[in-house]
N, C-alpha and C positions, 0 to 999 in steps of 0.2 A: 504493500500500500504506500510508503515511503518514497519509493521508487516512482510512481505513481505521481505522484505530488510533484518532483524535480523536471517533469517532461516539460513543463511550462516555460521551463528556466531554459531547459536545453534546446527548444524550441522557439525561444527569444532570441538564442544566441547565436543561432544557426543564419540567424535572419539580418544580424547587426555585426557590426565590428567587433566583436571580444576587447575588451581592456584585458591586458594580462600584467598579474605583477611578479618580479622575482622575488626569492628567499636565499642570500647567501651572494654575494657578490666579489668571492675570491677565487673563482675560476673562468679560463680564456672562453668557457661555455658564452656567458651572457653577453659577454661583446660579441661572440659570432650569432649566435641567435637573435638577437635583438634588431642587428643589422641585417639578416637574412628575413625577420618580420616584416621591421618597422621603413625598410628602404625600397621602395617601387622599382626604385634603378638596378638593382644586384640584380644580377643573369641568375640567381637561386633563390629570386623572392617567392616566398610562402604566400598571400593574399588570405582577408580575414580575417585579420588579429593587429589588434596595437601592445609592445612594452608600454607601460606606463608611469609604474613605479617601482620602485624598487626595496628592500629590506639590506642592511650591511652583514650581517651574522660577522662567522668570523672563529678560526678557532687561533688562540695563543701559542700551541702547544704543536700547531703543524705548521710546517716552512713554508710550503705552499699556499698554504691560505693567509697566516698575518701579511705577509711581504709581499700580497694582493692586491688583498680587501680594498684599503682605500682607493688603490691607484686602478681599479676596476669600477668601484660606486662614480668614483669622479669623472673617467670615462663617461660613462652610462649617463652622468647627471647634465655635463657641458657640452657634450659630442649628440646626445639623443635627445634630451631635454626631458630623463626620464627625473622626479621625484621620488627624491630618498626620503625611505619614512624612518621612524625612532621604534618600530616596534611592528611585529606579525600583524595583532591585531589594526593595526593602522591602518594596514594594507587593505586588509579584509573589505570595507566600505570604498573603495577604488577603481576595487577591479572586479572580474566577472569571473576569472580563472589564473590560476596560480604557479608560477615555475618554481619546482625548489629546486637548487640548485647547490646547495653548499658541498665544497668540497669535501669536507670529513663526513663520513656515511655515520657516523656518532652520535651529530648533529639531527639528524635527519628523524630521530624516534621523538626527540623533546621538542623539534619545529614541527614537525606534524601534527603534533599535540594540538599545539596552538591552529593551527593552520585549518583541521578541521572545522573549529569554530568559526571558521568564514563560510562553510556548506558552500564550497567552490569545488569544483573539480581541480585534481593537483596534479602534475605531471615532478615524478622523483628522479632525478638523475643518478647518473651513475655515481658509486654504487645505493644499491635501497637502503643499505643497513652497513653498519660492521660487524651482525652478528646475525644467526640465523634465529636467536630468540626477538631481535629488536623487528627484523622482517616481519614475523608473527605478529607481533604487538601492532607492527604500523598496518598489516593486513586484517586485524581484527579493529582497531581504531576505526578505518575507513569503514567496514561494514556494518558496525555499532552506531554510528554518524551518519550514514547512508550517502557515503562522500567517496563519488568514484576515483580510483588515481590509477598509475600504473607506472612501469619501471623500463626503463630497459636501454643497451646501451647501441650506439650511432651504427655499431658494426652487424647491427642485427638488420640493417636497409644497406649494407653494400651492396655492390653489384652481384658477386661473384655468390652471397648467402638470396640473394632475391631471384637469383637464374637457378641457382641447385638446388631451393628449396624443394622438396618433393617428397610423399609417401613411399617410393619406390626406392631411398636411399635406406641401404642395409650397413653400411660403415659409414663414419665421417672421423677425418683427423683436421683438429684445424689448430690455429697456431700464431702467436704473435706475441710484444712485449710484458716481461714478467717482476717488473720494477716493484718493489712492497712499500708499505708504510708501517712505522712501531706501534702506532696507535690502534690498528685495525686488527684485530684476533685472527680474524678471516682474509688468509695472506692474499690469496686470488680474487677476493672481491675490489681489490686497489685500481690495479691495471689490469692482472688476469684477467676480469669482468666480462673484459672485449672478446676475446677468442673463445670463452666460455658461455657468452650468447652467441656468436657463430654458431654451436656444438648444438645448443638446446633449438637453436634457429631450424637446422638444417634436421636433427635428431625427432624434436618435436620431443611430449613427457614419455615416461616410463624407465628412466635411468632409476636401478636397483642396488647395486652391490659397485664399490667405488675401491679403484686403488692405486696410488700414489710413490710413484718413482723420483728422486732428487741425485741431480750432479749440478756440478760449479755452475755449469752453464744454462743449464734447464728446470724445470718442475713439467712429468709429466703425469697427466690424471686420467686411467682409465677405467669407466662404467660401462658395467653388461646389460644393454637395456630388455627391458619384456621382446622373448620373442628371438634372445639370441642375437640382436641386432649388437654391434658394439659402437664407441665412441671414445674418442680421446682426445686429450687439449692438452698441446704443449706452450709454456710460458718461458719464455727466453730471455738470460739475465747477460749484461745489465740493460740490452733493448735489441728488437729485429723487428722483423718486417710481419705484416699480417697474410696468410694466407687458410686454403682449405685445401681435401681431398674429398671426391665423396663415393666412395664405393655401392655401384648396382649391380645385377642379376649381370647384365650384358656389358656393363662398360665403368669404365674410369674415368673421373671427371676433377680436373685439378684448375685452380686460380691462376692467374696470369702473375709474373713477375713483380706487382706492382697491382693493390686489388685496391679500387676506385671507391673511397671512403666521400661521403659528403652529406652532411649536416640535412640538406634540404627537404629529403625522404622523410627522414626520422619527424621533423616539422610538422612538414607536411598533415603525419599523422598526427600527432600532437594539436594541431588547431581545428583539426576535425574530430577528435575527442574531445575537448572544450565546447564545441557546439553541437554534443551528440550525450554527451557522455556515457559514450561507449568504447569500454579500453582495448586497444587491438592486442595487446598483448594480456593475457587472463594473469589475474591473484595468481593461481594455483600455479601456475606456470613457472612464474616468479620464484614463488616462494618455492618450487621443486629446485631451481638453479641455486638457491641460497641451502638447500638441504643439502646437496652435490658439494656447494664449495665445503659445506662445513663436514661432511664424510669426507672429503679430500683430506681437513688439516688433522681430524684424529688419525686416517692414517698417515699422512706425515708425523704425526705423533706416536703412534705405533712401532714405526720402522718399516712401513710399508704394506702392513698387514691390510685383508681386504674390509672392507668397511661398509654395513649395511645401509641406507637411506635412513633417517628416522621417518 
């Protein structure tokens, strides 16, 4: 019945410009986004959404986000003429739908909190959480609130995962940079994220039993999906290139040298979930790649032993 109620909303916005605000303004995210919204002129304009305003967040304790924050809100404030607010709830009465954006996935369970309370549809960046318990909590949040969101990272609209998506792929090995952060429990949700939605992109759910290989140069993670199908995601230190593999009945299907990342897709979706609020990528889904990362790290904490899904 809840559900019910918001079509109005969704059906408003479908029809008008979306105001959107961010949350978190220490990553290169909001300046590429913002300008791939808010500028007619970019060759990757998205149409149907305004940045509007903005939120600072901000975490102390991560290098990438203090040594940001400002010099990204200022951005956004002089270069967009977007309005910085002192607070979530600020925001809330501004806009119509909501970018979180902060880089430390830490962050992202106590801004959501707030964020809810706007009953805006929320799109979460990478990553959802740093923990597979905080996912939970922010996928129970949204459906308690009856506040649609979703997750998911830019490499899930490359080229090379939107050509080889298919039912008919029985292996997938895919691959790209494996950079960590101290703060985040769940080593693969920092950077790994990327190549780890390729896997679930191309794999679709039912990954079961998970298990985790470590050398100097790699982290590799492989799951026996329902059905015998397999998958695997290697994470390459301290940085390499993204690509896939996708094994079918007849044939061998591999990424090109150089696999064609760009923001605009992923958008795309994103401002038509704002005026629908229907998430192309499901909760369950999500939260299965957050159950995988974190069977990943207790087997990395085992010594490689296999590890069941919770």
């Amino acid at each position: 019945m809840r559900s019910l109620l918001l079509l109005p909303l969704f059906a408003s916005l479908a029809l008008a410009q979306t105001k959107v605000g961010i949350i978190g303004t220490d990553t290169s995210h909001v300046i590429a986004f913002t300008k791939i919204i808010n500028d007619p002129s970019s060759p990757d304009h998205v149409p149907g959404a305004k940045v509007v305003a903005a939120f600072k967040g901000g975490s102390p304790d991560v290098e990438s986000s203090h040594t940001r924050v400002e010099k990204y809100a200022d951005e956004l404030k002089t270069k967009w003429g977007l309005e910085i607010v002192d607070s979530i709830g600020a925001l809330c009465g501004k806009v119509d739908a909501i970018l979180l954006e902060s880089v430390d996935g830490r962050k992202h369970l106590p801004q959501f909190k707030e964020a809810v309370k706007c009953k805006k549809p929320v799109f979460i960046d990478k990553p959802l959480a740093s923990t597979l318990d905080d996912a939970r909590a922010i996928a129970k949040l949204a459906k308690d609130n009856n506040v649609p969101f979703f997750s998911t990272s830019s490499l899930r609209y490359s080229d090379a995962v939107l050509q080889f998506k298919s039912d008919a792929n029985q292996g997938v090995i895919t691959w790209g940079p494996g950079p960590t952060e101290e703060h985040h429990y769940l080593d693969l949700s920092w950077y790994g994220i990327h190549p780890v939605e390729m896997l679930f992109a191309l794999m679709g759910p039912g990954c079961q039993t998970v298990t985790r290989v470590e050398s100097p140069s790699m982290t590799e993670v492989t799951c026996l999906w329902k059905g015998g199908r397999m998958g695997t995601v290697r994470t390459l230190r301290p940085y390499g290139g993204y690509g896939a593999v996708v094994f079918r009945e007849k044939e061998v299907l591999q990424s090109g040298p150089k696999m064609k990342v760009n923001y605009a897709p992923m958008l795309k979706e994103i401002v038509t979930f704002f005026q629908t609020g229907k998430p192309p990528v499901a909760p369950e889904l999500t939260l299965e790649i957050f159950a995988f990362m974190d069977a990943a790290q207790k087997s990395k904490e085992q010594g490689g032993k296999p590890v069941t899904l919770k």
